[in-house]
VEXPA-20379 format. One record per residue: x, y, z of N, C-alpha, C, CB in turn; residue in three letters; residue number from 1. Coordinates in Angstrom, 1 decimal, decimal comma, padded with zeros to 4 digits, m for minus. Glycine has a CB too. Example, Ala and Ser with C-alpha at 12.3 -4.5 7.8 and 13.67 -1.06 7.14 Angstrom:
BEGIN
- n.x_n.y_n.z_ca.x_ca.y_ca.z_c.x_c.y_c.z_cb.x_cb.y_cb.z_type_seq
- 013,2_m005,7_007,8_012,3_m004,5_007,8_013,2_m003,3_007,8_011,3_m004,5_009,0_ala_1
- 012,8_m002,2_007,1_013,7_m001,1_007,1_012,9_000,0_007,9_014,1_m000,6_005,7_ser_2
END
This chain:
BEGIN
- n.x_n.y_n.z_ca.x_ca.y_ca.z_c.x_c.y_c.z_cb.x_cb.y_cb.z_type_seq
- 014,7_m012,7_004,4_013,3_m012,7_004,9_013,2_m012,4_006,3_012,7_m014,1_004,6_unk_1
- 014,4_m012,3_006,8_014,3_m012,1_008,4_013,7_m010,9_008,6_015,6_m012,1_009,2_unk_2
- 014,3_m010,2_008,3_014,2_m008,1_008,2_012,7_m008,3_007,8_015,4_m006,8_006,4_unk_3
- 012,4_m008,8_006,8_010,5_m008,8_006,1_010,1_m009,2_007,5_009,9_m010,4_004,5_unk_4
- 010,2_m010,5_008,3_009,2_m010,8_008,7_009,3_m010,0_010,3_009,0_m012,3_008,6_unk_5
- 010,3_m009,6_010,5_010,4_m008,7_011,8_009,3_m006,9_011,3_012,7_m008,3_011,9_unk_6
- 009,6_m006,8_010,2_009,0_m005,6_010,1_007,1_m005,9_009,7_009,9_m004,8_008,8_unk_7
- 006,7_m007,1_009,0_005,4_m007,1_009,5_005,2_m007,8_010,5_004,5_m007,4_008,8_unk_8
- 006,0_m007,9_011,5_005,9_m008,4_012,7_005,4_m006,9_014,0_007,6_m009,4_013,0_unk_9
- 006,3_m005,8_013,4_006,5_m004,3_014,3_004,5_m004,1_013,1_008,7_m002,6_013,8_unk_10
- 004,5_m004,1_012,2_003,3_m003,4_011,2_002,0_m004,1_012,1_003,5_m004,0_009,3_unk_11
- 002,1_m005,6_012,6_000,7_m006,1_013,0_000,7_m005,8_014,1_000,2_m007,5_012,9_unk_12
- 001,7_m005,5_015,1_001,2_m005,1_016,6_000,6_m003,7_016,1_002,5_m005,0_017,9_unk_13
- 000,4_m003,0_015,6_m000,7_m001,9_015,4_m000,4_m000,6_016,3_m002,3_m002,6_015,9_unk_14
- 000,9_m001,0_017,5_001,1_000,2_017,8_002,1_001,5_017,1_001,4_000,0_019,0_unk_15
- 001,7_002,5_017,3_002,1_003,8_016,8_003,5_003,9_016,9_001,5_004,9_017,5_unk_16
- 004,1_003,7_018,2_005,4_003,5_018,8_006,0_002,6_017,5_005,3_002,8_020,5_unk_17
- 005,5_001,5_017,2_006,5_001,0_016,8_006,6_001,3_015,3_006,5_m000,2_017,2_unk_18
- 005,9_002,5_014,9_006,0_002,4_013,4_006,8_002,8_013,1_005,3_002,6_012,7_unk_19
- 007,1_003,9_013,9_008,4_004,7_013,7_009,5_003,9_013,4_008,8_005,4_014,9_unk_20
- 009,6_002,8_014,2_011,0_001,6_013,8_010,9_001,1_012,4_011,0_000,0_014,7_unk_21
- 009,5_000,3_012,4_009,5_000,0_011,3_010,1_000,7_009,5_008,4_m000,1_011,4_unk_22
- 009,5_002,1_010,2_009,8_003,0_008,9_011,2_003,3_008,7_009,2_004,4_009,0_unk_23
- 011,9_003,5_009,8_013,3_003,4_010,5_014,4_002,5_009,1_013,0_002,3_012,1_unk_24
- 014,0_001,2_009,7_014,2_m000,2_009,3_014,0_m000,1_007,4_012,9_m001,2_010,1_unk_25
- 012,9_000,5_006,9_012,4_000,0_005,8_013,4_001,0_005,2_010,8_000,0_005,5_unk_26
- 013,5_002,2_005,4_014,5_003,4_005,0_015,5_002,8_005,2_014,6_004,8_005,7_unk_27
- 016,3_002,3_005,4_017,5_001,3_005,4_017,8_000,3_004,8_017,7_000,8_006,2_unk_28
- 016,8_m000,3_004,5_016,8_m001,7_003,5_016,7_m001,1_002,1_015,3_m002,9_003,9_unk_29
- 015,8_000,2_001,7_015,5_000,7_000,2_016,7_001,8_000,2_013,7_001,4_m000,2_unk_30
- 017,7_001,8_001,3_019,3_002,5_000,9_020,1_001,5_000,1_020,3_002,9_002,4_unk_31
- 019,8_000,1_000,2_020,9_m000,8_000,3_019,6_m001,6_m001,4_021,3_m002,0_002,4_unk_32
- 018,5_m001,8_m001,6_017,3_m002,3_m002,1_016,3_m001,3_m002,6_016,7_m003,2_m001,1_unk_33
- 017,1_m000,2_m003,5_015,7_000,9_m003,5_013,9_000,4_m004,4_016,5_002,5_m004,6_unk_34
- 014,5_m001,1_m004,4_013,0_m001,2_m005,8_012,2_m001,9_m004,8_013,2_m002,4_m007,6_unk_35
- 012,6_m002,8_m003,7_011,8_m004,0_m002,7_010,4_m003,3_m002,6_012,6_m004,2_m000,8_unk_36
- 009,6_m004,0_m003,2_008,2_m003,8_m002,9_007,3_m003,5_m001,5_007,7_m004,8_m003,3_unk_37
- 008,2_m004,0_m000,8_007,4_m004,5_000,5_007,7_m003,4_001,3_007,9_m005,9_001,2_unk_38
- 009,1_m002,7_001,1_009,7_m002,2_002,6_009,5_m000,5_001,3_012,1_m003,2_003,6_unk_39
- 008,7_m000,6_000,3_008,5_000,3_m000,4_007,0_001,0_000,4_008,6_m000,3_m002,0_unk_40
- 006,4_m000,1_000,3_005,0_m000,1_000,8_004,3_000,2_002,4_004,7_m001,3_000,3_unk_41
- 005,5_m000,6_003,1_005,1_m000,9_004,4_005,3_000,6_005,5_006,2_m002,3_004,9_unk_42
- 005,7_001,0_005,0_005,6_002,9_005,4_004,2_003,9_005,0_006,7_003,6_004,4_unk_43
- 004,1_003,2_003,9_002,9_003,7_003,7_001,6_003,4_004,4_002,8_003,6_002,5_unk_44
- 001,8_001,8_004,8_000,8_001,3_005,6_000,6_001,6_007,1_001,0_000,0_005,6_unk_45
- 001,6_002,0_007,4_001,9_002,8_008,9_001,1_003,9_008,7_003,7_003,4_009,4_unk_46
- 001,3_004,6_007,7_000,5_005,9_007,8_m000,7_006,1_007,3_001,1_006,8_007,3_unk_47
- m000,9_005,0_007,1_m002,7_004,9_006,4_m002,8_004,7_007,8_m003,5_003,5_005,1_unk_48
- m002,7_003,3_008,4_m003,7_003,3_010,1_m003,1_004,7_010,7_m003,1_001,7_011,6_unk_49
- m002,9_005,6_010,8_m002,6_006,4_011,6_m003,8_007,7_010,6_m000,7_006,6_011,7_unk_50
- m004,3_007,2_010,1_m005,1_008,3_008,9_m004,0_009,1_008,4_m006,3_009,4_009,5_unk_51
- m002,6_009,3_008,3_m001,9_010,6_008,0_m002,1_009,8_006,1_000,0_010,9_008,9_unk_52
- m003,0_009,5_005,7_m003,5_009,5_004,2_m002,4_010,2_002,8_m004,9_010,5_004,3_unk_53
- m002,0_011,8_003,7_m000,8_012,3_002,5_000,3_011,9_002,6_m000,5_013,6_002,3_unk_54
- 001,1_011,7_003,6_002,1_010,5_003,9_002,1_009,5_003,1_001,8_009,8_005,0_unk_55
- 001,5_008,8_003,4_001,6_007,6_002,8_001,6_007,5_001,4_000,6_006,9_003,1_unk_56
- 000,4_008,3_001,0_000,8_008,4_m000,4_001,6_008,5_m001,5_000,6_008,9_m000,5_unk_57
- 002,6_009,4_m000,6_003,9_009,7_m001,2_005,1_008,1_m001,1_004,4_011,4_m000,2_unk_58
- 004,6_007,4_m000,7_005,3_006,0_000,0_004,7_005,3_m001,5_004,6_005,2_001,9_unk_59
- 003,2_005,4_m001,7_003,0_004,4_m002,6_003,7_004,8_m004,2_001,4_004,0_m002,6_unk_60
- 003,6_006,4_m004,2_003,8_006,4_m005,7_005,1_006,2_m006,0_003,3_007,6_m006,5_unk_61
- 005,9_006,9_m005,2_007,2_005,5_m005,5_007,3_004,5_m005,4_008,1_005,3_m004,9_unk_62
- 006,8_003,5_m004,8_006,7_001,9_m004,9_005,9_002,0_m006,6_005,4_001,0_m003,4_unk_63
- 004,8_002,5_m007,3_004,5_002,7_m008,0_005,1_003,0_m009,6_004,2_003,2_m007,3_unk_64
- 006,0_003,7_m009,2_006,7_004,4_m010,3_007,8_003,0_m011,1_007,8_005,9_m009,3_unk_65
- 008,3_002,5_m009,5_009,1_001,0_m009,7_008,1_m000,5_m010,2_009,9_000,6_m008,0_unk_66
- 007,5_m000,4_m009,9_006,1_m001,5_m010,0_004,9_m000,9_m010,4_005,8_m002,2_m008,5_unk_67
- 004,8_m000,1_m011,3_003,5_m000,2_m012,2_002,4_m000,7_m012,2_003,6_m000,6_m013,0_unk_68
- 002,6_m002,2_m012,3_001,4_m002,9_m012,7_001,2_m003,9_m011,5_001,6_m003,6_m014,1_unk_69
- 002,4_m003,8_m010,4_002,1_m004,5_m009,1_000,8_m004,1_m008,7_003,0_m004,1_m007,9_unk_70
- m000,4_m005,4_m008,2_m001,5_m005,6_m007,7_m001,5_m004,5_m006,6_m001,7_m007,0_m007,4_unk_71
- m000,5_m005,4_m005,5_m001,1_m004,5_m004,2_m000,9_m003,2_m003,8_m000,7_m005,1_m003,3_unk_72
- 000,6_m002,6_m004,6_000,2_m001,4_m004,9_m000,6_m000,7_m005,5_000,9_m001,0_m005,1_unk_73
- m001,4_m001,6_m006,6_m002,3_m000,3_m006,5_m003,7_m000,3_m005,7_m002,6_000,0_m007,9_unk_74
- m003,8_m001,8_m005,3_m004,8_m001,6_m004,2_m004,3_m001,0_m003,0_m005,4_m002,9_m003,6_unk_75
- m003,1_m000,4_m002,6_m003,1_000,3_m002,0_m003,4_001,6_m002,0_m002,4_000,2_m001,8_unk_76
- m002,9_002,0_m003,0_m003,0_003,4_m003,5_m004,7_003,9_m003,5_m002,4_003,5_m005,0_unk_77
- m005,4_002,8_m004,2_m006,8_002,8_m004,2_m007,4_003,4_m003,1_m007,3_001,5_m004,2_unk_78
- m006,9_002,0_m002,1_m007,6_002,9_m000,6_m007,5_003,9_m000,1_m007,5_002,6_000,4_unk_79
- m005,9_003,8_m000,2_m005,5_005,3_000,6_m006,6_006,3_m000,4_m003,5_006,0_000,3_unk_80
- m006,7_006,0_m001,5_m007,7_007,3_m002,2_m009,1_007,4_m001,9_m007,7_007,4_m003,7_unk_81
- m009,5_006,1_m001,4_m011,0_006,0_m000,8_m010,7_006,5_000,2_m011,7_004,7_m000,7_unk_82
- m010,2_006,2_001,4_m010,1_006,9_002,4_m009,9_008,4_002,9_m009,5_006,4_002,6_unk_83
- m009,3_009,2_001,8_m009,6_010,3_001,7_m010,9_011,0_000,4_m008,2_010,7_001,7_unk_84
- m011,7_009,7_000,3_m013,1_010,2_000,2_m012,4_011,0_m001,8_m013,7_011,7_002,1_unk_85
- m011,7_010,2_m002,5_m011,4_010,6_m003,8_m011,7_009,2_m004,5_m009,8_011,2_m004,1_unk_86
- m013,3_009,1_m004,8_m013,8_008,1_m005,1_m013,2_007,4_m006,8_m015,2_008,5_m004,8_unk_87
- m013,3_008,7_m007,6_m013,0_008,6_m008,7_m011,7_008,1_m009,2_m013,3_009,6_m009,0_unk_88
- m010,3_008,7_m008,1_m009,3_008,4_m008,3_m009,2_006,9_m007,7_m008,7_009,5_m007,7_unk_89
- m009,6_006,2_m006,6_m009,9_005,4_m006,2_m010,4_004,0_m007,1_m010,7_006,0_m005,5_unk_90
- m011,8_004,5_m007,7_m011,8_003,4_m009,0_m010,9_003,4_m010,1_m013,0_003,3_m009,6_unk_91
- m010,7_004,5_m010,4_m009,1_003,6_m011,2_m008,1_002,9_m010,7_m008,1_004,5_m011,6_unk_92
- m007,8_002,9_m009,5_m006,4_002,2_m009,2_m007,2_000,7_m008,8_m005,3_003,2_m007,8_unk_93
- m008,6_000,7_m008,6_m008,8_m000,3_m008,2_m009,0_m001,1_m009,6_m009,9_m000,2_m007,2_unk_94
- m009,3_m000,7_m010,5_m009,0_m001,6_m012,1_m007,9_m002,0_m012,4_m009,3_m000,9_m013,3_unk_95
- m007,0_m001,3_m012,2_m005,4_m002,1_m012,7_m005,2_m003,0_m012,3_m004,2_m001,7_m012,5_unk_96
- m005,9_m003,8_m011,0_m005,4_m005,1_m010,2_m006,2_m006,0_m011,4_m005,9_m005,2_m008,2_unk_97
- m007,7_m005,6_m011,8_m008,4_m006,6_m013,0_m007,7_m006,9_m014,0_m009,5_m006,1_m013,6_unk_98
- m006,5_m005,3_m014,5_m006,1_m005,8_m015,5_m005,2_m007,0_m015,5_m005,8_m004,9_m016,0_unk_99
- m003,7_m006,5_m014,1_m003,0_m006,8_m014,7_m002,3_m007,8_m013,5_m002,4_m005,8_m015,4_unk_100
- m003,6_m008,1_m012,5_m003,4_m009,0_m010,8_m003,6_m010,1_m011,0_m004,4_m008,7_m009,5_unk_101
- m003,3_m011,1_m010,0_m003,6_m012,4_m010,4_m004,8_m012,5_m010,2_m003,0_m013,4_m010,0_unk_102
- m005,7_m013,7_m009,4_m007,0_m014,0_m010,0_m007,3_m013,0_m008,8_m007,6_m015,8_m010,2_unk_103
- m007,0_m013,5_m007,7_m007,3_m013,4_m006,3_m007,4_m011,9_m005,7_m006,3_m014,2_m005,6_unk_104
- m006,2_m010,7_m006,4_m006,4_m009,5_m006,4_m007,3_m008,7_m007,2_m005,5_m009,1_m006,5_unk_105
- m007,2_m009,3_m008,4_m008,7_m009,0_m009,3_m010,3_m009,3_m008,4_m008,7_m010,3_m010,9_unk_106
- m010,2_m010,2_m007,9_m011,7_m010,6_m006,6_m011,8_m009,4_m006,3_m011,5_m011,7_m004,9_unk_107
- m010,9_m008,7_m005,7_m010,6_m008,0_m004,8_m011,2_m006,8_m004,8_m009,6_m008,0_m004,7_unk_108
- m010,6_m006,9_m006,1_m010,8_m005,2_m006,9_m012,1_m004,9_m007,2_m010,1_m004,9_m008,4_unk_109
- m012,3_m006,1_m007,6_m013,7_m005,9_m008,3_m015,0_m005,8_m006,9_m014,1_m007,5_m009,6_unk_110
- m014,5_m006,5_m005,8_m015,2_m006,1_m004,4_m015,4_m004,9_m004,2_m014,4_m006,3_m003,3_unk_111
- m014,3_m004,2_m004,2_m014,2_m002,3_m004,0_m015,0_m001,9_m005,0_m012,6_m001,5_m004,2_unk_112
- m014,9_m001,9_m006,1_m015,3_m001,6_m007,3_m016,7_m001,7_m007,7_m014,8_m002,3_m007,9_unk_113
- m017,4_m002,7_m007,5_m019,1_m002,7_m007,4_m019,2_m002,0_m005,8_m019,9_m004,6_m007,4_unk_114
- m018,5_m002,1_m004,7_m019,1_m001,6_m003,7_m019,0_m000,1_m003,6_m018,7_m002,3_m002,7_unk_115
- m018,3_000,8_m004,5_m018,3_002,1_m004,7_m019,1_002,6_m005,7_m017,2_002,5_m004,8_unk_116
- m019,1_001,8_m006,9_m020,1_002,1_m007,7_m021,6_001,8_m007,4_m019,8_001,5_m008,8_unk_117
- m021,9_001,4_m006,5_m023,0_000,8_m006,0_m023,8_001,8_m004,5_m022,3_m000,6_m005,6_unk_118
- m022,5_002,7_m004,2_m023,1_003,3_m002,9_m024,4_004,2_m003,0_m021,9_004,2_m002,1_unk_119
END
């Protein structure tokens, strides 16, 4: 848990400089841990704040491919697809958290979800 919490420790200071490490770091842990959700994901999250949107992408659908029906991947994926304005693609990924998230990611989804169908 040390490595985890050092790396959303570099992810919440929000600077650019340090995401580079982070990504660094996470590419090192999924050499040794290629399925870890977190250090699957947390690359991708660097490159969403940075808007690089196709980046990241390519971060979640491997986390994806390994975790399927993981919630926060696919609210990730979601956004990253709202964020590049692919609304359609977007509400799908934001349903799979209803199907298959616990209660609290389902809220969630269904947040995004009336608030895009709704615009």
């Amino acid at each position: 848990n040390t490595i985890e919490d050092y790396v959303f420790m570099l992810y919440i200071t929000g600077e650019p400089a340090q995401f580079d490490h982070l990504r660094s770091i996470c590419e090192v842990v999924i050499e040794f841990k290629s399925d870890h959700v977190d250090f699957l994901t947390y690359p991708a999250m660097t490159y969403d704040a940075l808007e690089d949107y196709e980046a990241g992408i390519a971060y979640l659908k491997n986390a994806e491919v390994l975790h399927p029906n993981n919630a926060m991947v696919s609210l990730l994926i979601a956004e990253n697809y709202e964020n590049r304005g692919m609304i359609n693609a977007a509400l799908a990924y934001y349903r799979k958290p209803v199907r298959h998230g616990k209660e609290d990611d389902a809220k969630e989804a269904v947040g995004h979800i009336e608030r895009l169908t709704f615009r």
